[in-house]
N, C-alpha and C positions, 0 to 999 in steps of 0.2 A: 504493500500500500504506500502510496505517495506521503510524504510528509504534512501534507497541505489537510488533508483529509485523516489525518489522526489525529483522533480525541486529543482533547489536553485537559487534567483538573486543575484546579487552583480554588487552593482550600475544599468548599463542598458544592461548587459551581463546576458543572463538565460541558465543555467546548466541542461542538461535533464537529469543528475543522479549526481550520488556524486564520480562517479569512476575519477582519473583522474591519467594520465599516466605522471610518473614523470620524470623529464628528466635524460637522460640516458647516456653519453659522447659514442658516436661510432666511434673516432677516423678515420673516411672514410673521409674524406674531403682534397679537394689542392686546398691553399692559403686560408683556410674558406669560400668557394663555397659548396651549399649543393648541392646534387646530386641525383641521381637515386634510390640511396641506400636509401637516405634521406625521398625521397617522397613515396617509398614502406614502409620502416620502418615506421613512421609514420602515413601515409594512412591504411593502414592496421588494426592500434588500431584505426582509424576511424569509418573506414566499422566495427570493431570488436563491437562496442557500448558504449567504452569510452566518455565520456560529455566531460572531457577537457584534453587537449593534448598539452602534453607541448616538444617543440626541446631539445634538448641537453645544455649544459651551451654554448654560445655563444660568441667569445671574443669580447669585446671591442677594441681590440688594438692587433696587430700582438703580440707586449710583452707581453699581457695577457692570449696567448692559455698556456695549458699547454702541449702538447706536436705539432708537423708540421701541427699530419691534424685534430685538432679540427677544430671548426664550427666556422666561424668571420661573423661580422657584423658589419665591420670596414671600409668598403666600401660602397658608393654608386652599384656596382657594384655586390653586393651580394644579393639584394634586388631580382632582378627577375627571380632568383630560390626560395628563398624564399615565396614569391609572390604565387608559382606555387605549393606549399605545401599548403601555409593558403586558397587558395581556394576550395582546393581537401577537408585538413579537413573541411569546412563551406559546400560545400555540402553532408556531410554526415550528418551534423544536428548535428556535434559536434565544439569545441569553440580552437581556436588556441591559445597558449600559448609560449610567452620566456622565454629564463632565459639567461640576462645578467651575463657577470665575467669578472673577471681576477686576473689571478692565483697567483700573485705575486712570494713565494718564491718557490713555487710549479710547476714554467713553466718550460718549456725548458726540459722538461723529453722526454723522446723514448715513444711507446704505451707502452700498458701492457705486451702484449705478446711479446714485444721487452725485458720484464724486464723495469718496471716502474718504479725501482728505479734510472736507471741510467739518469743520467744530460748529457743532450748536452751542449758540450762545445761551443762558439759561434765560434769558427773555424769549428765545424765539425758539422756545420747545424742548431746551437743554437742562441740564444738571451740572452741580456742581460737579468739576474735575480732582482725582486725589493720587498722591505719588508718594513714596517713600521721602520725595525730595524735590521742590519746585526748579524740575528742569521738565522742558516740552519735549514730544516727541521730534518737532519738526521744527528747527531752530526759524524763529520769528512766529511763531505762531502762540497761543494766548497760553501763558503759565499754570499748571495745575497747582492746588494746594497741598502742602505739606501735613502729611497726618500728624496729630498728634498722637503720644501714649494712649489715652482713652478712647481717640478713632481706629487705631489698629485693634485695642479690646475687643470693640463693638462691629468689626468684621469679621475678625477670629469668630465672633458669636454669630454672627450670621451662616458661614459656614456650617457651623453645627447645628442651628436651627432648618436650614437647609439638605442636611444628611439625614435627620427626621421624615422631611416631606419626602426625602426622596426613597425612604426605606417605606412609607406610605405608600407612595407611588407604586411599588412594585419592582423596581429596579434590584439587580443581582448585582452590579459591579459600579463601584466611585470610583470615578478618576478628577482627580485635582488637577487642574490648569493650571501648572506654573511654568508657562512657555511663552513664547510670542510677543514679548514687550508688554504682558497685560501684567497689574499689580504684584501677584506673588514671584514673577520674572522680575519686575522693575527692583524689587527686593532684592533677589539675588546679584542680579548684576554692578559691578563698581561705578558702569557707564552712569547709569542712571540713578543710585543709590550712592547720597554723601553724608548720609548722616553722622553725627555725632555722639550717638549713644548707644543704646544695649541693640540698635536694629540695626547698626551701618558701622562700615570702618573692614573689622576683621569679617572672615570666612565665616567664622561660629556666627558673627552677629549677623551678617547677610543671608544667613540659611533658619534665623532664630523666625522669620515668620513663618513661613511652611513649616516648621518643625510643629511650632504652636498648633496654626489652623490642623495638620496630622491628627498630634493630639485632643483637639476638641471631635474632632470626627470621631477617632476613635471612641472615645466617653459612648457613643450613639448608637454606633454601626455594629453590627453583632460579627463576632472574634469570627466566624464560618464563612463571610462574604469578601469578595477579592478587595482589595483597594490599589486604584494604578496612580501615579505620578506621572503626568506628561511637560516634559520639562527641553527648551530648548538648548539643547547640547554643547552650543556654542554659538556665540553675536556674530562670528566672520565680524570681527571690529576689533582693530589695535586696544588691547587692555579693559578688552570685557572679559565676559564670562567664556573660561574656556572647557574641553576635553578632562583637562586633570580636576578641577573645580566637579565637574559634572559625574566623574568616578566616582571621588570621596563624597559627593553629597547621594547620591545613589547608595552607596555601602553602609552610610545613615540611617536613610531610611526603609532598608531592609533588616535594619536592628530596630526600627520603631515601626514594623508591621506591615510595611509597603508591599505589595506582591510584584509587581512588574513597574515600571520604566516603560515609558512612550516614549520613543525619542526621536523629537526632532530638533529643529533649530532654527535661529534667528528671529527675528521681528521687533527687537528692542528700539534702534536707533535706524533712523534714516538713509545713514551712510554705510551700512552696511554692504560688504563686495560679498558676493553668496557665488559659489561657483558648480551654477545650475546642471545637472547632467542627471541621465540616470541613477538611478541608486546610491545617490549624492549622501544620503544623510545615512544608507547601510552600517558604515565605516563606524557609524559614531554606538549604534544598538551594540551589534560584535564590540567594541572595547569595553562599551559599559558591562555587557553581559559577564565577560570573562574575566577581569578585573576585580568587579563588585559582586563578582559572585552572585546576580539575579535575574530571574526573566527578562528580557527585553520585549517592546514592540519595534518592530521598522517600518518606517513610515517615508516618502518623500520619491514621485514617478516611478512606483514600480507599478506598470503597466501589465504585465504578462503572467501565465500558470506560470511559466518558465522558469521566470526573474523570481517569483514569491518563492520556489520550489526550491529554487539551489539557494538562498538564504537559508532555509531551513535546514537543508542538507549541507550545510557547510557551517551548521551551528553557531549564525552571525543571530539570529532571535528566534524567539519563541511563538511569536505572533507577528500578522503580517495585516499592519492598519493601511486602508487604501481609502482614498479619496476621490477626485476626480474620475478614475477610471469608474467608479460606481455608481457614479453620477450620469456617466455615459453610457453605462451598460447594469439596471436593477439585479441581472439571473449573471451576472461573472459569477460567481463560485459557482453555480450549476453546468456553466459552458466550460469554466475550467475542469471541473472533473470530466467533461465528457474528453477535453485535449487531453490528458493525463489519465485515460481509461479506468476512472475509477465507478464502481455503482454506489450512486447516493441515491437518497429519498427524494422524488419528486414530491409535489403537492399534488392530490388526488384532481384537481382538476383542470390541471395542465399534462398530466401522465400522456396523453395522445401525440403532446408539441416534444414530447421527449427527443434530446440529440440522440442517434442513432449511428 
């Protein structure tokens, strides 16, 4: 049997392949209510034959979406649409997944196709912006605020108020966003992180917020369900956050209960040189894996059964998070097994369109 298509457990959650749909921002959402679009979109990499299926980044806190109509989980009141997704994925025989955030200096943007770089102002539809430290994303553009002690408290608490809704919800696996320039990243990184006290400066203090938010999750989320970290692996930016930074904090949080590493990278700062190509961000799963001794995901244009296949076989991760490709194609894991001659379960009512 192919790699791709062997079970995998983690803790008391079992994975019928290793494909898993990673979360994708679809900006459809009001007030962070999922919706129709939500439970098609998602459903659909269901029925398609994905093992695990992860929503969109989810905010913790109206201030953490990054733009109106990201996806919240900041209510009790968002739970049962929620709810109404994680059971559609479970009976398809695949594994529901979240991914908490919050965006920090990165909220309060229009969508993409609004032009993603433009800031709401909080007169014109916006919120208040927050960062570990009043520096912008995009030099010249409007300063975010500096948290205080009692602001980082009172989002540590949202997280955990949010690992609730979300064990509500029906979800089997948390993943914490600490990647992509959004707050728990702006933490980590030197680029963007100059504080002066127990949260900035050294290693230990730039990793002291995720360790915190960890632990409040933890208090919630029962010891038997996975927890992932998705963390950018490195800024591609002279005296960010690098490779060796990303080991030792991985080896961390495998001693504070983390199950897998998502890993990809960049999104911090502006200037960033990324040097785009296939399997670009491979390199970085394989070191963390073998180093920190933990699962990895690999994440960043793996297109192909092929590409996912010899990752696995070449023990660079554990899991193989895809994106865009699933976006273009709902049934890739069901067409991959059929290029890689494996028999999986159809859904009984597609069994006639079966590859042959």
């Amino acid at each position: 049997m192919s790699k791709l298509f062997q079970t995998l457990q983690i803790k008391s959650i079992i994975l019928k392949n290793r494909f898993v749909v990673s979360p994708m921002c679809q900006y459809s959402s009001k007030n962070g209510f999922a919706d129709d679009w939500h439970l098609v979109h998602l459903g659909s990499r269901a029925v398609g034959g994905a093992g695990l299926i992860f929503t969109e980044a989810a905010a913790v806190s109206p201030e953490g979406r990054i733009t109106p109509h990201d996806l919240g989980i900041w209510s009790d009141e968002h739970i049962l649409q929620l709810k109404r997704i994680t059971q559609f994925i479970d009976k398809q025989g695949a594994v529901a997944g979240i991914q908490l955030a919050h965006a920090g200096r990165k909220a309060s943007h229009s969508e993409p196709w609004k032009g993603s770089d433009l800031i709401l102002p909080e007169e014109e539809n916006g919120w208040k912006r927050v960062a570990p430290s009043a520096i912008s994303f995009k030099e010249g553009s409007l300063l975010p605020e500096e948290l205080t002690i009692s602001e980082i408290a009172a989002i540590i608490g949202d997280f955990k108020n949010a690992t609730l809704r979300t064990l509500e919800a029906g979800f089997k696996v948390l993943e914490i966003h600490a990647a992509h320039g959004y707050l728990i990243h702006q933490f980590l990184s030197p680029l963007s992180n100059k504080r002066k006290d127990d949260y900035g400066g050294s290693f230990e203090n730039r990793i002291r917020f995720l360790i915190e938010i960890l632990a409040a999750v933890k208090l919630v989320w029962p010891h038997d369900l996975p927890i992932f970290v998705r963390i950018s692996a490195i800024d591609w930016a002279n005296g960010g956050w690098d490779i060796e930074e990303s080991i030792k904090l991985a080896a961390i949080l495998k001693i504070e209960g983390v199950d897998l590493i998502d890993c990809s990278s960049a999104g911090l700062v502006e200037y960033q040189k990324i040097d785009v190509k296939p399997l670009y961000q491979v390199p970085f799963a394989e070191a963390i894996k073998k180093a920190a001794n933990i699962m990895t995901g690999a994440v960043g244009l793996i297109t192909t059964s092929k590409e996912a296949e010899n990752i696995l076989e070449n023990n660079q991760a554990d899991l193989i998070f895809i994106a865009r490709e699933f976006l273009r194609d709902p049934n890739l894991a069901l067409r991959a097994a059929h290029e890689l001659q494996e028999t999986v379960k159809w859904p009984l009512q597609y069994e006639r369109a079966k590859f042959r």
